[in-house]
Predicted model as a PDB file, atoms N, CA, C, CB and O in Angstrom, pLDDT in the B-factor column:
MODEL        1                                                                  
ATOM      1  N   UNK A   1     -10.704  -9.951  -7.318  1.00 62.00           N  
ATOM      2  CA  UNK A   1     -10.682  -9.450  -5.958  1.00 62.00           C  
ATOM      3  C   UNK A   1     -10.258 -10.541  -4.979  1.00 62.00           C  
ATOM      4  CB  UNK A   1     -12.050  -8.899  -5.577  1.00 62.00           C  
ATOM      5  O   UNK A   1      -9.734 -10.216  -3.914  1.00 62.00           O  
ATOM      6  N   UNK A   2     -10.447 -11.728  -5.271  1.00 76.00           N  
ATOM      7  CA  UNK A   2     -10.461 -12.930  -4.670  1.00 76.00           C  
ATOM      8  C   UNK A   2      -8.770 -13.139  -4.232  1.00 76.00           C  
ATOM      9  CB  UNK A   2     -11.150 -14.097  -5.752  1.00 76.00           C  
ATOM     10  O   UNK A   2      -8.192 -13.403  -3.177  1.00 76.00           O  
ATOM     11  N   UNK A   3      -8.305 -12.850  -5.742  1.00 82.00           N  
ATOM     12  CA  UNK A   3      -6.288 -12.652  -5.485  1.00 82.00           C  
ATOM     13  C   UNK A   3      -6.050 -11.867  -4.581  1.00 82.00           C  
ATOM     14  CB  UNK A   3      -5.257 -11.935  -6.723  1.00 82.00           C  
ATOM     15  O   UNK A   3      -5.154 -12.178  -3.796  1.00 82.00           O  
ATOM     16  N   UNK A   4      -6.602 -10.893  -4.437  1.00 81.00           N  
ATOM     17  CA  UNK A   4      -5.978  -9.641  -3.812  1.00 81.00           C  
ATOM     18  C   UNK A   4      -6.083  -9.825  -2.343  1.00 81.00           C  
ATOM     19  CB  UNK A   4      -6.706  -8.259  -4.260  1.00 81.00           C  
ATOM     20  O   UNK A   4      -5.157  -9.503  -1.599  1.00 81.00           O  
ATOM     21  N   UNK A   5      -7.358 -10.412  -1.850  1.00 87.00           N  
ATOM     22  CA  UNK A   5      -7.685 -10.583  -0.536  1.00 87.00           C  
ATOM     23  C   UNK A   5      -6.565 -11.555  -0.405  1.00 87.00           C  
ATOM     24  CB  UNK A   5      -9.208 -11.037  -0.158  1.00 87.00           C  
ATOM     25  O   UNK A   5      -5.794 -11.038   0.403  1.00 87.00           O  
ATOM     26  N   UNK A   6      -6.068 -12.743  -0.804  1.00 90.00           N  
ATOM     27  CA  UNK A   6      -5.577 -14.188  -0.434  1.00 90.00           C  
ATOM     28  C   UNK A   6      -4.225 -13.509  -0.381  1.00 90.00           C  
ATOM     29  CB  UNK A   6      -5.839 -15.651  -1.586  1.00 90.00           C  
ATOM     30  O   UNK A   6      -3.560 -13.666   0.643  1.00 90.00           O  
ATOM     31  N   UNK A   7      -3.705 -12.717  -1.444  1.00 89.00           N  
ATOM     32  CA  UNK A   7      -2.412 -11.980  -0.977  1.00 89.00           C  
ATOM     33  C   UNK A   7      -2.194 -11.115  -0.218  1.00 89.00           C  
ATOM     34  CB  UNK A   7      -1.887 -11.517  -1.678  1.00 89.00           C  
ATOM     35  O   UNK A   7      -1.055 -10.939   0.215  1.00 89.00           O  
ATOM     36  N   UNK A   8      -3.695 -10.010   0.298  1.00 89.00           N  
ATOM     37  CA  UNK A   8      -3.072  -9.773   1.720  1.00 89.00           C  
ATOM     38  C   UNK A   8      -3.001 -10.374   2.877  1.00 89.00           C  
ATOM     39  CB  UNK A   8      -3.416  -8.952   2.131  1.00 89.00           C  
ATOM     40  O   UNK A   8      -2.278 -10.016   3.807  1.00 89.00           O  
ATOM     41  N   UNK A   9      -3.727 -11.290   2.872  1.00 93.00           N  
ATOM     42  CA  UNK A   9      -3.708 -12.380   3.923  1.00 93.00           C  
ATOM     43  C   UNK A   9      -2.085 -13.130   4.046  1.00 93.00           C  
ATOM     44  CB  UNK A   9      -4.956 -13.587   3.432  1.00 93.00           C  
ATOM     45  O   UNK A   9      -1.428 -13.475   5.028  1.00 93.00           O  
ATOM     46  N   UNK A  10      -1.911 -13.168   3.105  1.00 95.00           N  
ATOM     47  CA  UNK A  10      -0.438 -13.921   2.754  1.00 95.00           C  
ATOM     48  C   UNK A  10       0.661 -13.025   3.535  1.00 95.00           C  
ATOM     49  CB  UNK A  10      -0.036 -13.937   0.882  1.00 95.00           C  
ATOM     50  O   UNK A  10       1.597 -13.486   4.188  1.00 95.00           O  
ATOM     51  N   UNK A  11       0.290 -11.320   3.294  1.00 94.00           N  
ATOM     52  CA  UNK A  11       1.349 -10.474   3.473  1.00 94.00           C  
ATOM     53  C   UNK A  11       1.176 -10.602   4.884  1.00 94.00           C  
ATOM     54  CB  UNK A  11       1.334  -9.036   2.806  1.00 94.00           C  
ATOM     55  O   UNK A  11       2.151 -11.259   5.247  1.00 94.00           O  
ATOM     56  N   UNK A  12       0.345 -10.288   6.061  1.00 94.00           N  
ATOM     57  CA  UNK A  12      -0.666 -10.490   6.573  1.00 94.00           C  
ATOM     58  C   UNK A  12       0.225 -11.391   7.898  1.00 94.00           C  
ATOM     59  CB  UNK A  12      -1.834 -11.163   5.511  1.00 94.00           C  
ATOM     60  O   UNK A  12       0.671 -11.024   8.985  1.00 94.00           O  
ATOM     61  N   UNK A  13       0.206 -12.668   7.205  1.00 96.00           N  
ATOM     62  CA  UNK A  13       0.741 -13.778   8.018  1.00 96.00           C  
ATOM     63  C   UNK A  13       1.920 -13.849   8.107  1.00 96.00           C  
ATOM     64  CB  UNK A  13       0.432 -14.902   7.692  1.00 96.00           C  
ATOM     65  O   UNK A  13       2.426 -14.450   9.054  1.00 96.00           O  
ATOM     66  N   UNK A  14       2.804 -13.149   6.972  1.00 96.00           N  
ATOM     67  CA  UNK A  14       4.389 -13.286   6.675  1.00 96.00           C  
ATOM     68  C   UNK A  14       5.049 -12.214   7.120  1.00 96.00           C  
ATOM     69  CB  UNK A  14       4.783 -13.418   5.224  1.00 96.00           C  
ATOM     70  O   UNK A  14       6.255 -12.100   6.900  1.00 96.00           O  
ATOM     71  N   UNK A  15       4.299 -11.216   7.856  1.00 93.00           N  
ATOM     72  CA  UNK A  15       5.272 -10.457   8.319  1.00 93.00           C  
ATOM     73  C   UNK A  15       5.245 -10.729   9.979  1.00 93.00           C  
ATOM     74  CB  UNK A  15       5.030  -8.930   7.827  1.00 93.00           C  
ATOM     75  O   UNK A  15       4.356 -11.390  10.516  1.00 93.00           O  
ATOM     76  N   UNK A  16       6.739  -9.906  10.943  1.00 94.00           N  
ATOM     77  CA  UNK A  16       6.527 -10.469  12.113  1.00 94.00           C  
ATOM     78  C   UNK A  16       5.678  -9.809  13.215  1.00 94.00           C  
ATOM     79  CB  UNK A  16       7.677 -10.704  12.542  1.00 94.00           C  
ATOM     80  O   UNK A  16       5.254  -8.675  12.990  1.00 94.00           O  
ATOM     81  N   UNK A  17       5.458 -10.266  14.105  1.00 93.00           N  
ATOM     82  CA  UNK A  17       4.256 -10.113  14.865  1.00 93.00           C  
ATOM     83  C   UNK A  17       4.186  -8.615  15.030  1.00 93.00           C  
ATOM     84  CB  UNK A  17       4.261 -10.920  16.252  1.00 93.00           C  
ATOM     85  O   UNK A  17       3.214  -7.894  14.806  1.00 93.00           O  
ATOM     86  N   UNK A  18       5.674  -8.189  15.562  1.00 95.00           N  
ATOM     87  CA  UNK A  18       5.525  -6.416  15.938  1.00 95.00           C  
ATOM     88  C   UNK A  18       5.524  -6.010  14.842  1.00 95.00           C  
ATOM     89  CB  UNK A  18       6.661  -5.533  16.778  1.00 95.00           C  
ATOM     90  O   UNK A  18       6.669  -5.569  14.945  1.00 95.00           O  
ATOM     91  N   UNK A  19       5.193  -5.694  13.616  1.00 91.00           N  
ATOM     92  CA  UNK A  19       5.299  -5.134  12.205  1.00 91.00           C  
ATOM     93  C   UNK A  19       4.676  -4.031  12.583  1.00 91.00           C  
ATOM     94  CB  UNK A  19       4.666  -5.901  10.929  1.00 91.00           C  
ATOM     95  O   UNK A  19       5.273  -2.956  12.524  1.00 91.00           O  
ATOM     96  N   UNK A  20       3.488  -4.106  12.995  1.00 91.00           N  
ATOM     97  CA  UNK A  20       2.114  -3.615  12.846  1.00 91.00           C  
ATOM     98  C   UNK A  20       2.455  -2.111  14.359  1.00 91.00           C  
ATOM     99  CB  UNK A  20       0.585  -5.332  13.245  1.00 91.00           C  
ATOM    100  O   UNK A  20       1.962  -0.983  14.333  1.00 91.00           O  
ATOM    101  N   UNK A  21       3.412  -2.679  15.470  1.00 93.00           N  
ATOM    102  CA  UNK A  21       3.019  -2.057  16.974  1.00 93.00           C  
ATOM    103  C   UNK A  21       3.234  -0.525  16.457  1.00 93.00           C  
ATOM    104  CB  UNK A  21       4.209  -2.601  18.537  1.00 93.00           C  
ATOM    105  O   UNK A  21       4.039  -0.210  15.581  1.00 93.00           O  
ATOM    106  N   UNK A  22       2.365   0.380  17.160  1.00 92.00           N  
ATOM    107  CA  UNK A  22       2.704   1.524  17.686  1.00 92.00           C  
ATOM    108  C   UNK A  22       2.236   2.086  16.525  1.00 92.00           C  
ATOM    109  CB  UNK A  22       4.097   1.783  18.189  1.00 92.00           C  
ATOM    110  O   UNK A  22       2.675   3.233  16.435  1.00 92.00           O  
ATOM    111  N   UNK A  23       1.524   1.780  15.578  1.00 89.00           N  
ATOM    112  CA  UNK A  23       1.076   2.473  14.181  1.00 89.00           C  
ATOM    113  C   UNK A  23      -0.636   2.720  14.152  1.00 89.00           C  
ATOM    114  CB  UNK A  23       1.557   1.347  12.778  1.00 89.00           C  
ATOM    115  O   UNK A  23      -1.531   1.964  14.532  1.00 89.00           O  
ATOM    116  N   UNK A  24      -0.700   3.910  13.624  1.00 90.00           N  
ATOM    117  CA  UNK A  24      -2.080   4.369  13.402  1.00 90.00           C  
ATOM    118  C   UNK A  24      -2.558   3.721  12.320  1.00 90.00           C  
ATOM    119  CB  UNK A  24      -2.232   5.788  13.211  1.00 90.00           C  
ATOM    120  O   UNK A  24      -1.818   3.634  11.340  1.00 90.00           O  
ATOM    121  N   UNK A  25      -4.171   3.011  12.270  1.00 90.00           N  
ATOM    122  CA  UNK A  25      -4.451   2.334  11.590  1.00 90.00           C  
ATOM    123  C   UNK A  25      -4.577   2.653  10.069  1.00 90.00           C  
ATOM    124  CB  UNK A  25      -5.269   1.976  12.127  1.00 90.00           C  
ATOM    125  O   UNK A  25      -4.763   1.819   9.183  1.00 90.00           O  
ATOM    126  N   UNK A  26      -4.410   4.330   9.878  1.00 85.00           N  
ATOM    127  CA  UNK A  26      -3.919   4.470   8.628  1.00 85.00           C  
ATOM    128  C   UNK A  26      -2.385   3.884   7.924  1.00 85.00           C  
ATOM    129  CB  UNK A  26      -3.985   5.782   8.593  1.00 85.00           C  
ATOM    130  O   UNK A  26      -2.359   3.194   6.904  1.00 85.00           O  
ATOM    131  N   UNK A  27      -1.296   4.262   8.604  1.00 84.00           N  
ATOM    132  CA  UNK A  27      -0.324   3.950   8.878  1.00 84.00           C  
ATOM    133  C   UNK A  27      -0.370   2.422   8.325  1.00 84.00           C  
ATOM    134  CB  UNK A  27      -0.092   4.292  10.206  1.00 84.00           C  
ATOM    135  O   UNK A  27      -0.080   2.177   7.154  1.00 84.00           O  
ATOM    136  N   UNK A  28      -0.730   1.474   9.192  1.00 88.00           N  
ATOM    137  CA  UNK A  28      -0.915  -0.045   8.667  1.00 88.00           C  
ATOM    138  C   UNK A  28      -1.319  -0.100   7.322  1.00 88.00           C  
ATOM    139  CB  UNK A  28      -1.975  -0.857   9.446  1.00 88.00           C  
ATOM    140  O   UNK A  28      -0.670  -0.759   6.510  1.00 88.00           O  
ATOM    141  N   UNK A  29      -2.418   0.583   6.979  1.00 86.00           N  
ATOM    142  CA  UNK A  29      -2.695  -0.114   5.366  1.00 86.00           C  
ATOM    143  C   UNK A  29      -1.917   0.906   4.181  1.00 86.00           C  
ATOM    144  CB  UNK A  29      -4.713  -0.139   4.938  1.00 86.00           C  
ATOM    145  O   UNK A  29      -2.097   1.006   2.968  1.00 86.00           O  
ATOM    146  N   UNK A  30      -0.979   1.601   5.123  1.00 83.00           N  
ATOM    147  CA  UNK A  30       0.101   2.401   4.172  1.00 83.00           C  
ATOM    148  C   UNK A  30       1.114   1.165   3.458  1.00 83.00           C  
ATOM    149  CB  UNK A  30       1.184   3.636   5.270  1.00 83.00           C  
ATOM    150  O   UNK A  30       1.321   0.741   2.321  1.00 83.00           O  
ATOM    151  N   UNK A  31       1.771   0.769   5.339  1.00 86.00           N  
ATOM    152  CA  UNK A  31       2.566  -0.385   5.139  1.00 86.00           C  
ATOM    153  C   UNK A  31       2.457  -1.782   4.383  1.00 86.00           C  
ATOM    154  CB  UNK A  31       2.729  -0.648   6.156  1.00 86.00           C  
ATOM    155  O   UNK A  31       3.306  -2.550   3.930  1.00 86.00           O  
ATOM    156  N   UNK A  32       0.904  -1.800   4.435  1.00 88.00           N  
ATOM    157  CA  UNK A  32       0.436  -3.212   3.822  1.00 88.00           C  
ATOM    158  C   UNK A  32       0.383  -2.631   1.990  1.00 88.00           C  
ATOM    159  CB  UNK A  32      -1.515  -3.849   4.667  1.00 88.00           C  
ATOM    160  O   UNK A  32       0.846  -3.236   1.023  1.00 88.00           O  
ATOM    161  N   UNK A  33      -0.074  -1.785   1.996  1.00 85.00           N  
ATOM    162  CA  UNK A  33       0.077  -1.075  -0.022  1.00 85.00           C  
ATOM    163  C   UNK A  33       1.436  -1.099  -0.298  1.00 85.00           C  
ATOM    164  CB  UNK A  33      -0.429   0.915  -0.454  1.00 85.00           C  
ATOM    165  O   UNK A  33       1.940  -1.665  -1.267  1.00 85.00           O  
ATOM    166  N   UNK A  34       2.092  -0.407   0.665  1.00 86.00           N  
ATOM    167  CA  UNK A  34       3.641  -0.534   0.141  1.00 86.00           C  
ATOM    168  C   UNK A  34       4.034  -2.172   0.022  1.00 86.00           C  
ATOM    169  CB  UNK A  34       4.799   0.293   1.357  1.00 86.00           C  
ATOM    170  O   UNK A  34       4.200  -2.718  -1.069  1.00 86.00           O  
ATOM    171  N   UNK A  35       4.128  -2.704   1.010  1.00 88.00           N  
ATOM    172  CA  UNK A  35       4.403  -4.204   1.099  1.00 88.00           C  
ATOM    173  C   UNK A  35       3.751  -5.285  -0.265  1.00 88.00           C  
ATOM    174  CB  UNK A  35       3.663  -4.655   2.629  1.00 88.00           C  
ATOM    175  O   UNK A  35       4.513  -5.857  -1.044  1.00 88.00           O  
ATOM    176  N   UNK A  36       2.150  -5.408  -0.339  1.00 87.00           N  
ATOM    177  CA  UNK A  36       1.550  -5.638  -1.943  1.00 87.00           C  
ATOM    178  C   UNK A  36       2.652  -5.184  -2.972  1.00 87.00           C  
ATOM    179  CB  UNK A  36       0.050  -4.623  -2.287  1.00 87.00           C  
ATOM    180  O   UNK A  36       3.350  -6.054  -3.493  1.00 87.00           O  
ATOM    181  N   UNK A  37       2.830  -3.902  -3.276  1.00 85.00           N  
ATOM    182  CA  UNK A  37       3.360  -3.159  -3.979  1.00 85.00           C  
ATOM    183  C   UNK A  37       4.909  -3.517  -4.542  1.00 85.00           C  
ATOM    184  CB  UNK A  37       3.213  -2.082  -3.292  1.00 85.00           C  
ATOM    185  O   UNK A  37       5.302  -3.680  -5.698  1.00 85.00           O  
ATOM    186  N   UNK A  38       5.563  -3.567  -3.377  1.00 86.00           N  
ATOM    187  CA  UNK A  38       7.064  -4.611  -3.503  1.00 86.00           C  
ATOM    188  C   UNK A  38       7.009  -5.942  -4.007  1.00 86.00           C  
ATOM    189  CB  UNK A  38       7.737  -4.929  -2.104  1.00 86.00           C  
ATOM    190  O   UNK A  38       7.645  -6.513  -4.893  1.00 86.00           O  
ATOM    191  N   UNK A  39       5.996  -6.342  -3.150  1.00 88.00           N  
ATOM    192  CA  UNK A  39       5.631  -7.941  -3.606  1.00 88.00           C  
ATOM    193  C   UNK A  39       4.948  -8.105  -5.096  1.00 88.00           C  
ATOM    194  CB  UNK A  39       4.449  -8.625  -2.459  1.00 88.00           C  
ATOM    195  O   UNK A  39       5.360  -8.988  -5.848  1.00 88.00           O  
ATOM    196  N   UNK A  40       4.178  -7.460  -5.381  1.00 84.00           N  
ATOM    197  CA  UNK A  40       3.206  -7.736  -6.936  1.00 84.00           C  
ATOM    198  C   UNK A  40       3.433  -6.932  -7.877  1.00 84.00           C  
ATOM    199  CB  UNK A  40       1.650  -7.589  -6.892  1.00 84.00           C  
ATOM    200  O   UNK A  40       3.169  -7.373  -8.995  1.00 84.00           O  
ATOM    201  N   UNK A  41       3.946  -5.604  -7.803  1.00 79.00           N  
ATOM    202  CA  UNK A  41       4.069  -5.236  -8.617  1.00 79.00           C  
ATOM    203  C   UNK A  41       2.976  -3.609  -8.510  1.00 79.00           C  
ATOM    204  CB  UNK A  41       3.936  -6.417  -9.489  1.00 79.00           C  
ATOM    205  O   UNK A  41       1.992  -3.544  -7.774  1.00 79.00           O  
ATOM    206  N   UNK A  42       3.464  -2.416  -9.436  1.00 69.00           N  
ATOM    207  CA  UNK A  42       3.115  -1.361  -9.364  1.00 69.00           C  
ATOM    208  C   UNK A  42       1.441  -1.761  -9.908  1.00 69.00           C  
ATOM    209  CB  UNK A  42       4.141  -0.365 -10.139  1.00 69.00           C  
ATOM    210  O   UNK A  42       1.178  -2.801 -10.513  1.00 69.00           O  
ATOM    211  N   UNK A  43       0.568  -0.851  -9.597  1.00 63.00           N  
ATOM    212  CA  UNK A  43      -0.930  -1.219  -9.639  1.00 63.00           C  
ATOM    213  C   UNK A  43      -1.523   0.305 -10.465  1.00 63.00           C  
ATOM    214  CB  UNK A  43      -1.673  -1.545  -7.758  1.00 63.00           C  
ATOM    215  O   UNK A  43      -2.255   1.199 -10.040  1.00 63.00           O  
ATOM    216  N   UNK A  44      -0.731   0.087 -12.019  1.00 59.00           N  
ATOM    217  CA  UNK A  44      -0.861   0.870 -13.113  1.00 59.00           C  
ATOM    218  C   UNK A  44      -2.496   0.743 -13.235  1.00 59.00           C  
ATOM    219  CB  UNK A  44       0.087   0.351 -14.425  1.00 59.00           C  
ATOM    220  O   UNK A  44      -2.770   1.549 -14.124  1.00 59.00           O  
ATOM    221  N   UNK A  45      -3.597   0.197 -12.834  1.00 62.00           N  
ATOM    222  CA  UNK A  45      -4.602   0.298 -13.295  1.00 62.00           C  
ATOM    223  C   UNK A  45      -5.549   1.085 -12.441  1.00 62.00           C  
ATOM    224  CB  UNK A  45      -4.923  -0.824 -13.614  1.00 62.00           C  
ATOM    225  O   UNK A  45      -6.712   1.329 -12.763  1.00 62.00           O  
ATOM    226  N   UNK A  46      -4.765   1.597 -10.941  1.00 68.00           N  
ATOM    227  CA  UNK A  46      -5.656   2.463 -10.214  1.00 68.00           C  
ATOM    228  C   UNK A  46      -5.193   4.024 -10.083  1.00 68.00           C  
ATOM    229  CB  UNK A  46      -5.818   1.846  -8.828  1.00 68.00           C  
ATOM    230  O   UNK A  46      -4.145   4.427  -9.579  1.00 68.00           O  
ATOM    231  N   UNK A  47      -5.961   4.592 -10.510  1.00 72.00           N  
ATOM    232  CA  UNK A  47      -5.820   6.211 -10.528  1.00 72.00           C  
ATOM    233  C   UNK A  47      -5.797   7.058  -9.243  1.00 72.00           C  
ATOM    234  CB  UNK A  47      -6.973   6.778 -11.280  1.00 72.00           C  
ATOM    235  O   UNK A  47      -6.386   8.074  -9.612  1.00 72.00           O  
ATOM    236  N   UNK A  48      -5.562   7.186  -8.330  1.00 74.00           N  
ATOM    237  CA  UNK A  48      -5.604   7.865  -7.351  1.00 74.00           C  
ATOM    238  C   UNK A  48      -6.871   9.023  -7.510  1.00 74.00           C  
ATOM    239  CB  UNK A  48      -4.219   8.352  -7.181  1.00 74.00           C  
ATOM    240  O   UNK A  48      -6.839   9.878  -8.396  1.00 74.00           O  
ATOM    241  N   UNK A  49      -8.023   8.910  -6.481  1.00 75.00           N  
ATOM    242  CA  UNK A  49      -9.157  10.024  -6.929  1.00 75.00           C  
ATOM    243  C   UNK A  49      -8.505  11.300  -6.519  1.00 75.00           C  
ATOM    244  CB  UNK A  49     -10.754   9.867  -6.139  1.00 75.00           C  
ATOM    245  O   UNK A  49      -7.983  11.513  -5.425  1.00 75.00           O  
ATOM    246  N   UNK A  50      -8.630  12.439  -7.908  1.00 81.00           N  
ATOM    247  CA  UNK A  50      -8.384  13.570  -7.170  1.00 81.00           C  
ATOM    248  C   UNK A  50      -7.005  13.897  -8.090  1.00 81.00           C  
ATOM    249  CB  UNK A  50      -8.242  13.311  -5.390  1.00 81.00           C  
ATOM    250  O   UNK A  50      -6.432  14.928  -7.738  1.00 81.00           O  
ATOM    251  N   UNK A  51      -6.411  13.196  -9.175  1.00 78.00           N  
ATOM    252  CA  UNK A  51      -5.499  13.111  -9.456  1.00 78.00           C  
ATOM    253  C   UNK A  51      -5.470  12.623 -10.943  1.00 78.00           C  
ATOM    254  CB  UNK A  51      -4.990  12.541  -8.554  1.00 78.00           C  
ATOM    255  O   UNK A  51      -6.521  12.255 -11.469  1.00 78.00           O  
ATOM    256  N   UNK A  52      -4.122  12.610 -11.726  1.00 76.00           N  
ATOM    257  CA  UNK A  52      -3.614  11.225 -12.994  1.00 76.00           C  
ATOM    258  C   UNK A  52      -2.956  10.876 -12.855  1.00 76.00           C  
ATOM    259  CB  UNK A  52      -3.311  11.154 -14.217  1.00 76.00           C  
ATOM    260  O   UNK A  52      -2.054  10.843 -13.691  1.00 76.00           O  
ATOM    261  N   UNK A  53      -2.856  10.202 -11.408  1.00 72.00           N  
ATOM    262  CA  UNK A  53      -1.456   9.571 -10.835  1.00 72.00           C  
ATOM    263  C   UNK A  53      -2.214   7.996 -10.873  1.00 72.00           C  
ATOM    264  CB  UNK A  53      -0.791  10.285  -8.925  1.00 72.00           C  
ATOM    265  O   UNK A  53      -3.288   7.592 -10.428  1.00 72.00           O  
ATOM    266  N   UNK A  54      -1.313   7.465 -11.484  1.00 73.00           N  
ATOM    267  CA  UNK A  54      -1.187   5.871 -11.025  1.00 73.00           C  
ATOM    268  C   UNK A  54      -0.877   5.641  -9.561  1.00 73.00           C  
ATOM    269  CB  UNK A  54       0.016   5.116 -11.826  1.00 73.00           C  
ATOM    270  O   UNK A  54      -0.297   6.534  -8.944  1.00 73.00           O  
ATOM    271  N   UNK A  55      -1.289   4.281  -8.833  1.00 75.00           N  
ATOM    272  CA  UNK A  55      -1.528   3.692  -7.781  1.00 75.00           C  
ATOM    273  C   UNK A  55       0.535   3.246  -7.818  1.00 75.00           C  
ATOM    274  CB  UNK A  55      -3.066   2.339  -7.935  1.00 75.00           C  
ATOM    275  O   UNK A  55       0.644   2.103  -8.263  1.00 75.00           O  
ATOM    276  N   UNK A  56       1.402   3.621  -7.610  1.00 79.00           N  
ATOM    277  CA  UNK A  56       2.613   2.775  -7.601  1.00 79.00           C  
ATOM    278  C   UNK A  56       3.451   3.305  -6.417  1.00 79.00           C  
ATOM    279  CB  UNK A  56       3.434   2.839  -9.023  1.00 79.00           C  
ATOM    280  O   UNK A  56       2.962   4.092  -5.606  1.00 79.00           O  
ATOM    281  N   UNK A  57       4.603   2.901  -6.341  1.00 80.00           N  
ATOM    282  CA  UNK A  57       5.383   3.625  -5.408  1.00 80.00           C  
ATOM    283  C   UNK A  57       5.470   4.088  -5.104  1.00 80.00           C  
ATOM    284  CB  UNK A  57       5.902   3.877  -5.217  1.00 80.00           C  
ATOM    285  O   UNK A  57       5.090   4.176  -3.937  1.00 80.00           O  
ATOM    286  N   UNK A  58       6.217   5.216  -5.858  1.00 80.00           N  
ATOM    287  CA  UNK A  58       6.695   6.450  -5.759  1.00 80.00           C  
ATOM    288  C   UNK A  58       5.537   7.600  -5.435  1.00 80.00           C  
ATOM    289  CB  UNK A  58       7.426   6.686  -7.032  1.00 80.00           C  
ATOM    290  O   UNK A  58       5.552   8.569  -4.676  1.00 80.00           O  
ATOM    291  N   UNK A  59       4.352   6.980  -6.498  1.00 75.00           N  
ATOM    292  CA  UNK A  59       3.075   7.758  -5.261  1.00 75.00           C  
ATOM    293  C   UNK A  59       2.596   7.451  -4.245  1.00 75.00           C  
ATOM    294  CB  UNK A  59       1.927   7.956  -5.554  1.00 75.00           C  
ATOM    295  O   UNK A  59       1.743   8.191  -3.755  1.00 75.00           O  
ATOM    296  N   UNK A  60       2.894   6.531  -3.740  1.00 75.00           N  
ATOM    297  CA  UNK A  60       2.088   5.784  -2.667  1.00 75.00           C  
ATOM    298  C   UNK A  60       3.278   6.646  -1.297  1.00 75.00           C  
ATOM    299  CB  UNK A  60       2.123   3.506  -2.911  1.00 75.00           C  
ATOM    300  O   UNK A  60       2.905   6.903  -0.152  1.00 75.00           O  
ATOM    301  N   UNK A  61       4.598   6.917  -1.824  1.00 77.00           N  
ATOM    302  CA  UNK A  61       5.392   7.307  -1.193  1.00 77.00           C  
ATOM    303  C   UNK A  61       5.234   8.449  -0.629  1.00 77.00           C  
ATOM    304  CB  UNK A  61       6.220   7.232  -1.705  1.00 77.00           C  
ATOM    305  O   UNK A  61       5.326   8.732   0.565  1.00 77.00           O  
ATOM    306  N   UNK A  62       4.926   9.284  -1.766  1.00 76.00           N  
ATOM    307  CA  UNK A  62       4.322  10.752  -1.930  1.00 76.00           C  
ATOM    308  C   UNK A  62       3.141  10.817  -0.892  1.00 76.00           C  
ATOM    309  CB  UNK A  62       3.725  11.072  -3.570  1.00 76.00           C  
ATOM    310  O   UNK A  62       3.156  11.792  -0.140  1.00 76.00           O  
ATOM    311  N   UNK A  63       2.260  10.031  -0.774  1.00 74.00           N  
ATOM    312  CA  UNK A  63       1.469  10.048   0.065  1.00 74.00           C  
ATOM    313  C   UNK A  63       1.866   9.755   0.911  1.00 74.00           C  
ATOM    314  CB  UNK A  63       0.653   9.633  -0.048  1.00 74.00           C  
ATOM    315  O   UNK A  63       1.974  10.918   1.299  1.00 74.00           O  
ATOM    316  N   UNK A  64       2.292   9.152   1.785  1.00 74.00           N  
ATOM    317  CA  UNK A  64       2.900   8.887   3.091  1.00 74.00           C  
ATOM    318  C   UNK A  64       3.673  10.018   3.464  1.00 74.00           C  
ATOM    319  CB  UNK A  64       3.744   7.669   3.112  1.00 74.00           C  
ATOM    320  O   UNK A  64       3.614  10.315   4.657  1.00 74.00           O  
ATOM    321  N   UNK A  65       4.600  10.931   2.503  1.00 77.00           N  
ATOM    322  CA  UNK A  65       5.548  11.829   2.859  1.00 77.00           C  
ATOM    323  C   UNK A  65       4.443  13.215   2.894  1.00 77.00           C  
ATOM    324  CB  UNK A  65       6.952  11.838   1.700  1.00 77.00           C  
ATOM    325  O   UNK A  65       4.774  14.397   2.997  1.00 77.00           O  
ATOM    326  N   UNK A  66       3.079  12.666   2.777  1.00 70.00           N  
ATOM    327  CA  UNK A  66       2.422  14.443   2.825  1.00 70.00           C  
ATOM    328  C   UNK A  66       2.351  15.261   0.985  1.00 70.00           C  
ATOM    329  CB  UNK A  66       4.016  15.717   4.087  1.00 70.00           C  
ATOM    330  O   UNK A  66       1.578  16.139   0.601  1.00 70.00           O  
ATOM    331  N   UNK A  67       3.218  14.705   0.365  1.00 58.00           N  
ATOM    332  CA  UNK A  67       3.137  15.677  -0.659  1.00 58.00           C  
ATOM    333  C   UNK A  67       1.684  16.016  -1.771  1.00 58.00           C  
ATOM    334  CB  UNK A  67       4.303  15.232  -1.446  1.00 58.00           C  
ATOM    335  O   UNK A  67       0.605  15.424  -1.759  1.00 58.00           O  
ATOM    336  N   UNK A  68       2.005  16.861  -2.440  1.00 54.00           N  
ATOM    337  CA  UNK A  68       1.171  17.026  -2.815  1.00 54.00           C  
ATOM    338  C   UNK A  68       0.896  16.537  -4.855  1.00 54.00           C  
ATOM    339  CB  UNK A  68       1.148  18.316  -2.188  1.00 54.00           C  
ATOM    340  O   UNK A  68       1.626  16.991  -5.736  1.00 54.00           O  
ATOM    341  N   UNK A  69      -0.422  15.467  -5.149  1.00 48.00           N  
ATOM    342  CA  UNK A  69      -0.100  14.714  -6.082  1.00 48.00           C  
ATOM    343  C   UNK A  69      -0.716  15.027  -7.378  1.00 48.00           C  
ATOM    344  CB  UNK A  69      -0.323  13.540  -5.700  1.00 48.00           C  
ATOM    345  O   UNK A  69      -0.747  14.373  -8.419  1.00 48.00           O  
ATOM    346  N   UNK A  70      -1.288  16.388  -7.021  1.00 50.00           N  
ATOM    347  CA  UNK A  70      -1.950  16.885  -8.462  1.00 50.00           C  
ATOM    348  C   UNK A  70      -0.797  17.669  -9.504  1.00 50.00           C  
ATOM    349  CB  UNK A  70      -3.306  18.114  -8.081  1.00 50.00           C  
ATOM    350  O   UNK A  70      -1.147  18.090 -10.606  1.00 50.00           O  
TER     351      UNK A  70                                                      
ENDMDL                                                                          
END                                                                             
């Protein structure tokens, strides 16, 4: 857990200041999963509750676009 915090902190600091403006705070930790996600790699070990979808892109996408993941 210790990685995970230090790399969002990393993502965190490395992006530019307006990244974040005009976004609902869901919105932000959309951008920050996607961003992890580009950066580290798909996160095959989390299941989405509610679902047998892996934690990766293309779902994470799906979620942002509304769809539906069952």
């Amino acid at each position: 857990m210790a990685d995970v915090k230090q790399r969002m902190i990393d993502i965190v600091n490395s992006v530019p200041n307006d990244y974040f403006d005009g976004l609902k705070p869901t919105e932000m930790v959309f951008k920050l999963m996607l961003e992890y996600i580009k950066r580290y790699g798909e996160d095959e070990t989390t299941i989405i509750p509610g679902t047998n979808k892996h934690l990766n892109y293309e779902t994470l996408k799906q979620m942002i676009e509304n769809k539906n993941l069952k």
